[in-house]
C-alpha positions as CSV (number, residue, x, y, z in Angstrom):
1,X,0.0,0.0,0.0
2,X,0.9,3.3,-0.9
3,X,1.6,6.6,1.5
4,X,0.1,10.0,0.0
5,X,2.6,13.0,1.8
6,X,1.5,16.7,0.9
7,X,-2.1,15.9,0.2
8,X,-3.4,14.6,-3.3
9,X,-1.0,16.7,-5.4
10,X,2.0,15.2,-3.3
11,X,4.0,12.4,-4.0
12,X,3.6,8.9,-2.8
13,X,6.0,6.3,-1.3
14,X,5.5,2.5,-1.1
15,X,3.6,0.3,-3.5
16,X,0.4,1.0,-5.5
17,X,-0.4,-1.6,-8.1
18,X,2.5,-2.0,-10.5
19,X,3.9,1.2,-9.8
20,X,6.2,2.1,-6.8
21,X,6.8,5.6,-5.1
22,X,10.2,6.7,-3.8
23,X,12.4,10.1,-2.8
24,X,15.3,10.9,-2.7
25,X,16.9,14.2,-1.7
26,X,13.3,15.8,-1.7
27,X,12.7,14.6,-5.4
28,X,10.1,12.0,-5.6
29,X,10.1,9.2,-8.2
30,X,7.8,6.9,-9.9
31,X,8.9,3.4,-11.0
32,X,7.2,0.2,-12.1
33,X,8.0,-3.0,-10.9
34,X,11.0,-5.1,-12.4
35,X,9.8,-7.1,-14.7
36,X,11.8,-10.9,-14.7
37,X,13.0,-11.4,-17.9
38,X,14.3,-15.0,-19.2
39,X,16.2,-13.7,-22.5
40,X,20.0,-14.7,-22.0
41,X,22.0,-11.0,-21.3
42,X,24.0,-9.9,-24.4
43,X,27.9,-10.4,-24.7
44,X,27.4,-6.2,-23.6
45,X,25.5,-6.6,-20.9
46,X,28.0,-9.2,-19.7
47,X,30.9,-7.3,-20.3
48,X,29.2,-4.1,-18.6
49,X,28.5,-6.3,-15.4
50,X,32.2,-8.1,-15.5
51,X,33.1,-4.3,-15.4
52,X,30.6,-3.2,-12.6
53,X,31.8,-6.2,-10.4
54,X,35.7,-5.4,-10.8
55,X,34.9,-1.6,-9.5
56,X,32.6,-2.2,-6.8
57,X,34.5,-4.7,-5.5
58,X,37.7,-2.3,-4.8
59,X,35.8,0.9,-4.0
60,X,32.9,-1.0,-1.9
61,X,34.3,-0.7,1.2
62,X,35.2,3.2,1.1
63,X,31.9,4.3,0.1
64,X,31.4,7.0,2.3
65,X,34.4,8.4,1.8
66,X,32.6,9.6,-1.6
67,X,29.9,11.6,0.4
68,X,33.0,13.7,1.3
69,X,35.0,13.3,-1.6
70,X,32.4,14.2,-4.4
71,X,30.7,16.7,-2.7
72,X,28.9,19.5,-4.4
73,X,29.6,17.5,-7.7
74,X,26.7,15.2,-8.2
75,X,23.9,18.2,-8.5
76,X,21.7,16.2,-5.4
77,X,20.8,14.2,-8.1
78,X,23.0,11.1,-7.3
79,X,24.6,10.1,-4.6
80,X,29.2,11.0,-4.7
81,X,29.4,6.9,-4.5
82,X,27.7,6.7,-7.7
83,X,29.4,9.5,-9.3
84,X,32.6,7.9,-8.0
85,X,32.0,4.4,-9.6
86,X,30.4,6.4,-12.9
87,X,34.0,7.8,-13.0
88,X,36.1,4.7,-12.4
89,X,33.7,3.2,-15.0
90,X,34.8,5.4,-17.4
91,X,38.5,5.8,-16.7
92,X,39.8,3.2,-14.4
93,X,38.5,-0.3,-15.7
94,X,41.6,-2.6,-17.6
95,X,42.2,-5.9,-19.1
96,X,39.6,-7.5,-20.8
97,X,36.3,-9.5,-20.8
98,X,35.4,-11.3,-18.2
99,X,38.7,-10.5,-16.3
100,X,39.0,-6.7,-15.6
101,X,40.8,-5.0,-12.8
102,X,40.9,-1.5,-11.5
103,X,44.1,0.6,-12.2
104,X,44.3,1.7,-8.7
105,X,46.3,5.1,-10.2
106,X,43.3,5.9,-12.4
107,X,40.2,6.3,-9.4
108,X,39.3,9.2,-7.9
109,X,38.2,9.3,-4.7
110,X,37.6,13.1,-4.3
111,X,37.1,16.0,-7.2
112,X,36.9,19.3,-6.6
113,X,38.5,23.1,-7.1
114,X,40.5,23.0,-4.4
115,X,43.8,22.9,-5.2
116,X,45.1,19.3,-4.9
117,X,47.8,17.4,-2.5
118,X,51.7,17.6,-3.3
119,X,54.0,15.0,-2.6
120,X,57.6,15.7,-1.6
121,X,57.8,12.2,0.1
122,X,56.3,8.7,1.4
123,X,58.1,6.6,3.4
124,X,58.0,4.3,6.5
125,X,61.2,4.5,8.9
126,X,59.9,2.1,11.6
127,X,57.1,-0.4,11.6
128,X,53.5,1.0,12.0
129,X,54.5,4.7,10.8
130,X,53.6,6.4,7.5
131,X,55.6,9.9,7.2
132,X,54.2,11.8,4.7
133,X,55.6,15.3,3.6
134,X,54.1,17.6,1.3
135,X,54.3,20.9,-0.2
136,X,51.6,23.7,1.4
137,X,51.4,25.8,-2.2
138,X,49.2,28.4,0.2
139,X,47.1,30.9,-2.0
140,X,44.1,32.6,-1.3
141,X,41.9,31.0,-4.0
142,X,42.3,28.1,-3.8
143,X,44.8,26.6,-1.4
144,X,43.7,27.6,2.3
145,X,46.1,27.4,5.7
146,X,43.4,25.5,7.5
147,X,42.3,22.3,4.6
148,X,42.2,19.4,6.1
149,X,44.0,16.6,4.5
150,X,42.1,13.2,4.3
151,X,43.7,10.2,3.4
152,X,42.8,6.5,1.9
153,X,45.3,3.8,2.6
154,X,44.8,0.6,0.9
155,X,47.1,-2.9,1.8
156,X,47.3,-5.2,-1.7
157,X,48.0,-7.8,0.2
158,X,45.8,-7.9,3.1
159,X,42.9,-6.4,0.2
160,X,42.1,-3.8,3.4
161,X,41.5,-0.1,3.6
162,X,42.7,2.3,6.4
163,X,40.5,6.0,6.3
164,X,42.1,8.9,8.0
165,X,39.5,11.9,8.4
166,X,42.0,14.4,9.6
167,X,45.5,14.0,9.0
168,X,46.9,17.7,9.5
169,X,46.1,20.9,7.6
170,X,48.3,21.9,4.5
171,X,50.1,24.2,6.2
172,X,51.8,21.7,8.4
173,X,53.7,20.4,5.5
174,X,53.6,16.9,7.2
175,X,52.1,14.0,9.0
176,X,52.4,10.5,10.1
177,X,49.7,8.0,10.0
178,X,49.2,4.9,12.1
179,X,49.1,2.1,10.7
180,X,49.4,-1.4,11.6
181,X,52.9,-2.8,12.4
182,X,52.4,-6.2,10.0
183,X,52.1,-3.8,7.0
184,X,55.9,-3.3,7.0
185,X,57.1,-5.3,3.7
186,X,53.5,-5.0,1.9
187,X,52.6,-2.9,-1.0
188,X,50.1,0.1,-0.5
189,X,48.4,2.5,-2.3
190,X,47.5,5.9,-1.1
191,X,44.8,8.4,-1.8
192,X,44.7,12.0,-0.4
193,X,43.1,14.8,-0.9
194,X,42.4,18.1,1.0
195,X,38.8,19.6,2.9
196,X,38.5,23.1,3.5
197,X,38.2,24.5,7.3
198,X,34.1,25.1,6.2
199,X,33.5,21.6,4.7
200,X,32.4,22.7,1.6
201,X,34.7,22.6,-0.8
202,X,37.6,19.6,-1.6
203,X,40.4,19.0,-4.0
204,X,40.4,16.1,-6.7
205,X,42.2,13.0,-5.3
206,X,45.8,13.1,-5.7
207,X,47.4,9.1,-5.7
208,X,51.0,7.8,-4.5
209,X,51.7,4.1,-5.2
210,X,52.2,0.9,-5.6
211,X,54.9,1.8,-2.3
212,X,56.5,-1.2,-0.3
213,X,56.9,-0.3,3.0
């Protein structure tokens, strides 16, 4: 059964016959149910899957890190995970049917008009440290004192992610993570990429790897 909000010129949610009623971000939808179809998919829609599987499978686990990340880029219309995978779909898939991987290098976690992270260094002295380093580039368009840096660690071997929500601001130049002393000798991949102090703005992803520490 269906739910009339706003009065008979308001939208509905739930089920009504073979139509269902849904919002999202104060839009409301209309939608008929799925019909089950028995016709084998198409060597396309096969190969469109295969790709769907190999990028959902790495970025999966971060999705709300796209919330952040894409903000103020989807229009409200979709949600940054979707505009995140949409991307990756589009730029990031290799190899070939029904084997494709994600060239880690190629994702973007965050996009924006921030100006992005720079890299002087990476490295890992002693076991369960990452010392980063970067350069500040401070301006007053587009690369503040006070952005946060954000970063997106992800262990090839272990196939886990490590999210750090606030790792400095850019005018600290560096930072060390934590990170978990049985990394030492594993290859990582690393994703940052700067908030400003108001949280509405973000750079685009900037990506350092394959590193063994």
């Amino acid at each position: 059964m269906g739910t009339i909000r706003h009065g008979a010129n308001g939208g509905f949610s739930g089920k009504a016959g073979s139509i269902i009623g849904s919002s999202w971000n104060n839009v409301s939808y209309i939608k008929g149910l799925h019909k089950i179809s028995n016709k084998p998919a198409s060597q396309k829609q096969l190969d469109q899957r295969a790709r769907f599987a190999a990028v959902l499978g790495y970025l999966g686990p971060i999705k709300d890190v796209f919330t952040i990340g894409w903000k103020g880029q989807t229009g409200n219309r979709v949600s940054g995970f979707n505009m995140g995978i949409q991307y990756a779909l589009g730029y990031a898939v290799v190899g070939d049917y029904p084997t494709y991987e994600v060239d880690k290098a190629l994702i973007q976690i965050s996009k924006g008009s921030v100006q992005p992270y720079k890299s002087k260094a990476i490295a890992s002295s002693t076991p369960g440290a990452l010392e980063l380093t970067w350069l500040p580039q401070i301006n007053d368009l587009t690369a503040f004192t006070h952005d946060v840096l954000m970063a997106v660690v992800y262990n090839e071997d272990q196939n886990l992610f490590l999210l750090f929500k606030n790792v400095g601001k850019r005018v600290d130049a560096q930072a060390t993570l934590e990170i978990p002393e049985d990394y030492s000798g594993q290859t990582i991949h690393v994703y940052l990429f700067y908030v400003n102090e108001a949280g509405t703005r973000q750079s685009n992803s900037s990506y350092i790897g394959p590193v063994t520490i």
